[in-house]
C-alpha positions in Angstrom: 0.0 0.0 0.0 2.6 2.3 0.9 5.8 1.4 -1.2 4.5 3.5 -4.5 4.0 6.6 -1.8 7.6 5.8 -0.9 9.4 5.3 -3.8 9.2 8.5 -5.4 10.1 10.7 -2.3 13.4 7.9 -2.6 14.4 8.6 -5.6 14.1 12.1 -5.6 16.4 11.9 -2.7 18.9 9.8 -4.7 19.3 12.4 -7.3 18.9 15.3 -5.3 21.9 13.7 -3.3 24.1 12.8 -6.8 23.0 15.9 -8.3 23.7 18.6 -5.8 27.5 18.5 -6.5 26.6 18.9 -10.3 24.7 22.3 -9.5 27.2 23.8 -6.8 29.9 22.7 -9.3 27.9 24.5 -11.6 27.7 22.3 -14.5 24.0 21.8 -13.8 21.7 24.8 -13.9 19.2 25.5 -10.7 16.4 25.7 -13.3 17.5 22.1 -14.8 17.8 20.5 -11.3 14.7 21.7 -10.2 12.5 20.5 -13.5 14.0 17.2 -13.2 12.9 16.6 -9.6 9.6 18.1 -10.6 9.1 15.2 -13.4 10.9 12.6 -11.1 8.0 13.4 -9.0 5.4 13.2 -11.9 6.9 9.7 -12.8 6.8 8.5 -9.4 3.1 9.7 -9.2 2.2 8.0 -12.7 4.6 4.8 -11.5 2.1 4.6 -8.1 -0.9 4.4 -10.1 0.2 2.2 -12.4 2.2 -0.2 -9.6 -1.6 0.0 -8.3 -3.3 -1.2 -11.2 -0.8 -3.7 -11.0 -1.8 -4.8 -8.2 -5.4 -5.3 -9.1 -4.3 -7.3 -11.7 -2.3 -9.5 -9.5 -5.9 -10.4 -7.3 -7.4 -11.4 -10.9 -4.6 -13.6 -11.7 -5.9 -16.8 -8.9 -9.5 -16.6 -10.4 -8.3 -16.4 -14.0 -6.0 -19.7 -13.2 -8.9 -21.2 -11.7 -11.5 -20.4 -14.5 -8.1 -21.5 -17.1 -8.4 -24.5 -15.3 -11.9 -25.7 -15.8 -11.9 -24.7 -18.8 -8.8 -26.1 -20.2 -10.5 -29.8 -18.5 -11.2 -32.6 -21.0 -14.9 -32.6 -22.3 -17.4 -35.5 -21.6 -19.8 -35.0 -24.8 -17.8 -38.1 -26.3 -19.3 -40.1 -23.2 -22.3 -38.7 -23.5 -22.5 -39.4 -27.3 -21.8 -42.9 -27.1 -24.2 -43.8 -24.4 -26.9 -42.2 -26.3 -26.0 -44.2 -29.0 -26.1 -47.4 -27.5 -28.9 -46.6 -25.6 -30.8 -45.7 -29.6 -29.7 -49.2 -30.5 -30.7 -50.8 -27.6 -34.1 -48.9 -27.9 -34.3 -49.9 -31.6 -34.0 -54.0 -31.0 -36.8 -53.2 -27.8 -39.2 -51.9 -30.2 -38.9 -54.8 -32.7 -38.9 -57.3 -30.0 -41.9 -55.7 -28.2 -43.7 -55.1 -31.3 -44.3 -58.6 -32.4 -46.0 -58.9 -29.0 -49.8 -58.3 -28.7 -49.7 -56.4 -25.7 -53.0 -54.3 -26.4 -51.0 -50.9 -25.6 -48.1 -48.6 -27.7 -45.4 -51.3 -28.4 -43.3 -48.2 -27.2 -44.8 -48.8 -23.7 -44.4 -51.8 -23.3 -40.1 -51.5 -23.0 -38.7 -52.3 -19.6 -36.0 -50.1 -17.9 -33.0 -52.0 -17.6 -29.5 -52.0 -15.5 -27.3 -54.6 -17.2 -24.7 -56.3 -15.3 -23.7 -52.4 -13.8 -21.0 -51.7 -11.6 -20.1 -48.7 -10.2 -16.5 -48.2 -8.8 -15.2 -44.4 -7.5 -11.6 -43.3 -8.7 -10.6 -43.7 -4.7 -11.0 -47.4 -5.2 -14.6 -47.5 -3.5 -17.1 -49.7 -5.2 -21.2 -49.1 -4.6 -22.1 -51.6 -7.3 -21.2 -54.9 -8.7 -23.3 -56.8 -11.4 -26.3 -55.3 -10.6 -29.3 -56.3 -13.0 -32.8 -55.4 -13.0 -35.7 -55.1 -15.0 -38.8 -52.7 -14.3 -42.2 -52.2 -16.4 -42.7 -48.6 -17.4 -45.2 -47.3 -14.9 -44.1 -49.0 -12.0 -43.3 -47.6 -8.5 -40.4 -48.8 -7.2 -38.8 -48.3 -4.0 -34.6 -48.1 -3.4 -33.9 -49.2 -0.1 -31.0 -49.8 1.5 -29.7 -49.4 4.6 -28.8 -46.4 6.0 -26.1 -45.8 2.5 -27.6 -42.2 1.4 -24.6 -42.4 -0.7 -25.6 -45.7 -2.6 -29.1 -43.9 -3.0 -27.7 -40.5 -4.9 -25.8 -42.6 -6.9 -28.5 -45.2 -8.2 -30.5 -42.0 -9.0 -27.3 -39.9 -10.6 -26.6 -43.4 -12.9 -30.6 -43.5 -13.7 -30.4 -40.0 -14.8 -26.7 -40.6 -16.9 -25.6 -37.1 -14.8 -22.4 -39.9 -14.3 -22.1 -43.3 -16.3 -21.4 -46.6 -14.9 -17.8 -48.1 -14.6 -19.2 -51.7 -15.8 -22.2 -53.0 -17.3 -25.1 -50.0 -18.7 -28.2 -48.2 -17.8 -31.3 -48.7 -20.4 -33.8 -46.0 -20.0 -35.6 -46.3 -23.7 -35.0 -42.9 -25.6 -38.7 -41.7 -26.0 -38.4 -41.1 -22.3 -37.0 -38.3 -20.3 -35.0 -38.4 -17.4 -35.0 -34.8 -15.7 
């Protein structure tokens, strides 16, 4: 805060000190000596506000390397991509399986949700899931119990909604529904 405020008055005092002997020596006018410590202070004025702006740059630089960061990360629209592919195929063979049925509803309708063989293991090593299946009718209420493991819970629901994908095995949610 204070080293700009400083800093001029110094250096003013530096030449004032080297120059003095160039004055009473007389090879330095008292005109010249006393214009150049005016614009030594002008500089030191114009150097404090810019060592200030300076400094408000130097707050911005921790954000801006944070926001660099995330933006720099690696996308995941390639994941996304692929399981809405294989979830379109996998919707696809449903509908011709279910259509040769005579179900007396929309063959659409009558595809199950599905969790394949999924597994869910976190990059710390800690595993939720192993070769879970399942099989549930559109329309059906279904309750997730288990335990007191909240954690477990979110997770089901975060894989059911594909916010995060499964390490092993795959979600089926046909793709004329919504997950919001």
């Amino acid at each position: 805060k204070y080293f700009p405020k400083w800093l001029g008055p110094v250096f003013v005092a530096l030449y004032m000190s080297t120059a003095t002997t160039h004055v009473l020596e007389g090879d330095l006018s008292v005109g010249g000596f006393l214009a150049t410590i005016n614009i030594l202070r002008g500089i030191a004025g114009q150097f404090g506000d810019a060592y200030n702006v300076l400094m408000s740059l130097n707050v911005l630089a921790g954000p801006l390397r944070s926001l660099t960061h995330l933006l720099n990360m690696p996308i995941d629209v390639p994941r996304f991509k692929q399981a809405h592919d294989a979830r379109r195929e996998m919707t696809r063979k449903a509908r011709a399986r279910v259509s040769q049925m005579s179900t007396g509803c929309v063959a659409e309708d009558a595809i199950p949700l599905e969790v394949v063989n999924m597994g869910m293991t976190f990059s710390s090593g800690v595993r939720l899931f192993r070769d879970l299946s399942l099989s549930v009718p559109q329309g059906s209420l279904v309750a997730i119990t288990q335990g007191n493991n909240v954690k477990a819970r979110s997770t089901f629901m975060k894989l059911l909604g594909q916010v995060i994908f499964p390490t092993e095995g795959q979600v089926f949610i046909p793709t004329h529904l919504r997950v919001l």
